[in-house]
KENUGU-734955 format. One record per atom (N, C-alpha, C): residue in one letter; x, y, z. Coordinates in steps of 0.02 Angstrom, whole numbers, plus 50000, padded with zeros to 5 digits. Layout:
REM residues N
AXYZ
...
***
This chain:
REM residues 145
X521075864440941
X521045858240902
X521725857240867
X522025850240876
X522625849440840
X522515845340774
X522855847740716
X522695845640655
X523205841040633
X522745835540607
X523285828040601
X523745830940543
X524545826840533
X524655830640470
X524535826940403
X523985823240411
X523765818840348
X523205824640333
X522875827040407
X522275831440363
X522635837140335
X523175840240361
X523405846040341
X523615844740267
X523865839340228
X523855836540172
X523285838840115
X522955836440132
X522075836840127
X521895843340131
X521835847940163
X521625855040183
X522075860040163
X522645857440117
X523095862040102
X523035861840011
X522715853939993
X522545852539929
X521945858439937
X521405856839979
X520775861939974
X520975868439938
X521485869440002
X521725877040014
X521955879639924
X522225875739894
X522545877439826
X522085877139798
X521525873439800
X520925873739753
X520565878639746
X520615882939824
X520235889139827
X520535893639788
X521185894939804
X521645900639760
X521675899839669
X521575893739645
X521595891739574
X520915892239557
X520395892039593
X519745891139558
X519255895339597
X519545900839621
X519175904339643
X518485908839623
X518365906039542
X517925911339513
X517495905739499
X517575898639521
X517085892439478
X516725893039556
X516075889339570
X515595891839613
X515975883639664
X516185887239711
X516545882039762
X515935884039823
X515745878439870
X515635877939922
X515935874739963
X516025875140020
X516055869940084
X515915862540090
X515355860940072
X515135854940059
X515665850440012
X515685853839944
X516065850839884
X516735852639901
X517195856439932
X517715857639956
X517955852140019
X517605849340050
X517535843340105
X517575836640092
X516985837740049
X517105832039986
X517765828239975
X518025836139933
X518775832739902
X519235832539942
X519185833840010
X519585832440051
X519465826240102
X518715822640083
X518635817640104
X518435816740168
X518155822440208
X518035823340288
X517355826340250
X517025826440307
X516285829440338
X516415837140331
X515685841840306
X515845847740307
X515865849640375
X515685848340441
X515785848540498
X516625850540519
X517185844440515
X517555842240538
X517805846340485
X517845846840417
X518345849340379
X518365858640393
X517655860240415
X517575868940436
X518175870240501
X518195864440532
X518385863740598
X519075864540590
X519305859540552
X520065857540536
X520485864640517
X519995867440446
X520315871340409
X520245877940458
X520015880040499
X519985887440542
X520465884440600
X520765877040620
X521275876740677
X521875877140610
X521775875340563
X522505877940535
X522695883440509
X522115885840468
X522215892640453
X521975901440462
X521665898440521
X521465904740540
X520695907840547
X520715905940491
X519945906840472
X519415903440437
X518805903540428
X518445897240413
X518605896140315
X518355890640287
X518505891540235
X518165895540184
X517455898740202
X517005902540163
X517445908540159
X517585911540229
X518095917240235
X518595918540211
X519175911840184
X519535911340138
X519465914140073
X518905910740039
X518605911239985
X518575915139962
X518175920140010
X517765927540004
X518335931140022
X518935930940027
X519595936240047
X520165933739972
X520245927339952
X520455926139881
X520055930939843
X519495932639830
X518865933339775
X519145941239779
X519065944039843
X518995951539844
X519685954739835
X520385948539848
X520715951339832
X520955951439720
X520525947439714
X520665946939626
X520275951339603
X519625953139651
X519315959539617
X519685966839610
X519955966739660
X520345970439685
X520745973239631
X521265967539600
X521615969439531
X521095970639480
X520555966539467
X520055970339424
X519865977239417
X519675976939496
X519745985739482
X520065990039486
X520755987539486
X521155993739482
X521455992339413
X521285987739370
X521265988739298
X520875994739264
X520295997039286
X519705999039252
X519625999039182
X519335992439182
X519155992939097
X518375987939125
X518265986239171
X517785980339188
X517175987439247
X516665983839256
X516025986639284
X516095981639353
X515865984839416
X516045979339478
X515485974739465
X514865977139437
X514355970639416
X514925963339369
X515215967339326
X515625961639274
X516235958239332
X516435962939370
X517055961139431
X516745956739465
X516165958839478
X515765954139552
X515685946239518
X515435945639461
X515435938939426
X516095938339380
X516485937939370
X517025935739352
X517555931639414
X517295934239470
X517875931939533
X517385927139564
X516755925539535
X516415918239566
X515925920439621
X515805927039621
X515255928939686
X514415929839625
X513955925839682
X513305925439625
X512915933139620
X513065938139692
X512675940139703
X512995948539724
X512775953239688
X513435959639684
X513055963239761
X512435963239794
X512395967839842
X513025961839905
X512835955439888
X513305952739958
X514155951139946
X514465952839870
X514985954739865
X515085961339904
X514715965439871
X514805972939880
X514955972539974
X514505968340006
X514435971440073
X515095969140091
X515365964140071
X515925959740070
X516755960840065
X516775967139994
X516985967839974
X517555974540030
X516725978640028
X516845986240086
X517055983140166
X516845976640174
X517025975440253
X517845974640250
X517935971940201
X518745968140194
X519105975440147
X519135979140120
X519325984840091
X519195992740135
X518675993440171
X518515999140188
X518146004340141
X517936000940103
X517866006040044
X517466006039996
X516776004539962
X516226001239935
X516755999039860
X516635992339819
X516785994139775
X517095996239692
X516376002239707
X516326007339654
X517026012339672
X516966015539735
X517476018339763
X518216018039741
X518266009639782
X518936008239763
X518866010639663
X518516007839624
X518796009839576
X518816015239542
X518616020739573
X518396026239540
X519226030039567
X519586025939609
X520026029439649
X520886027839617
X521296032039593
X521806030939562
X522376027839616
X522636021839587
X523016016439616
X523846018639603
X524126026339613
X524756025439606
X525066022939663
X524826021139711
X525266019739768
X525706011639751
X525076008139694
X525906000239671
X526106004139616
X525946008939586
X526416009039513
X526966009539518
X527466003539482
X528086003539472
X528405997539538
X527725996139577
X527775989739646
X527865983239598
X528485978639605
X528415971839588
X527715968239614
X527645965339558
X526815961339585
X527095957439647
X527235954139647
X527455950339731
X527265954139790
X527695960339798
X527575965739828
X526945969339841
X526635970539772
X526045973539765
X525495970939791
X525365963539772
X525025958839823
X524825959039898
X525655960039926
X525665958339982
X525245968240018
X525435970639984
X525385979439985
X524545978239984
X524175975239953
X523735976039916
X523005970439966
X523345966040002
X522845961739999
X522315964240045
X521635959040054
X521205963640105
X521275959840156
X520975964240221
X521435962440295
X520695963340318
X520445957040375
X519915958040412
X519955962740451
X519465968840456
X519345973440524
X519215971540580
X519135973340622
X518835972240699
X518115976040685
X517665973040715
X517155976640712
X517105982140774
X516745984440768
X516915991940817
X516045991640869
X515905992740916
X515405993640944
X514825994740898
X515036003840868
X514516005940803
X514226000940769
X514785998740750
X514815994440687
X514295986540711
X514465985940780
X513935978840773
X513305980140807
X513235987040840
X512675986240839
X512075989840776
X512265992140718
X512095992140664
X512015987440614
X512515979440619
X512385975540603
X511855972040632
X511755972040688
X511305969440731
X510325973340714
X510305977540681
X509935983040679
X509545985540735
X510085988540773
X509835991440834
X510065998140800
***
């Protein structure tokens, strides 16, 4: 699919809305909205430009701000899980471990010297979460076989 560059206009406003307001309860629908297309066409648009759908976006902004949450530790991943805009901590959690590797409690129980003394810029980029491939195991356990 080729993306007009009036929508890319439009889907790039979305796109900033996701990163700035990532903890206020955004959907698809209301994200389409403000971009003035159909949630159809705008799911469509935004995965030929960026890769991935826009829920997926969302949920990879979220996990990566939790992310600095918990490697603050002063916060509970229940307080992490609702502070970054997710309603619901078992489908963060599952969310969280697909895109991290790591449940997490884990990640925070786990000492983060590997940025200390990393420029945040850097640290970010060091830091963010990266979709896996799912593995055979892995889908047919999702599958519950």
């Amino acid at each position: 699919m080729r993306v007009a560059t009036e929508d890319l206009v439009l889907l790039r406003r979305a796109r900033d809305r996701m990163d700035r307001d990532y903890a206020q309860p955004l959907d698809v629908a209301a994200l389409a909205k403000g971009a003035h297309m159909s949630v159809g066409h705008f799911s469509r648009a935004f995965r030929a430009a960026y890769g991935e759908s826009p829920h997926s976006y969302l949920m990879t902004r979220r996990v990566e701000r939790a992310k600095a949450l918990l490697r603050r530790g002063d916060m509970s991943v229940t307080e992490v899980c609702f502070a970054v805009g997710c309603s619901s901590l078992g489908s963060f959690s599952t969310r969280f471990t697909e895109l991290v590797g790591e449940p997490p409690s884990a990640y925070r129980a786990r000492t983060h010297d590997e940025v200390v003394g990393i420029p945040a810029c850097y640290a970010k980029l060091y830091t963010r979460p990266v979709r896996r491939p799912v593995t055979n195991g892995e889908a047919s356990r999702a599958d519950g076989s």
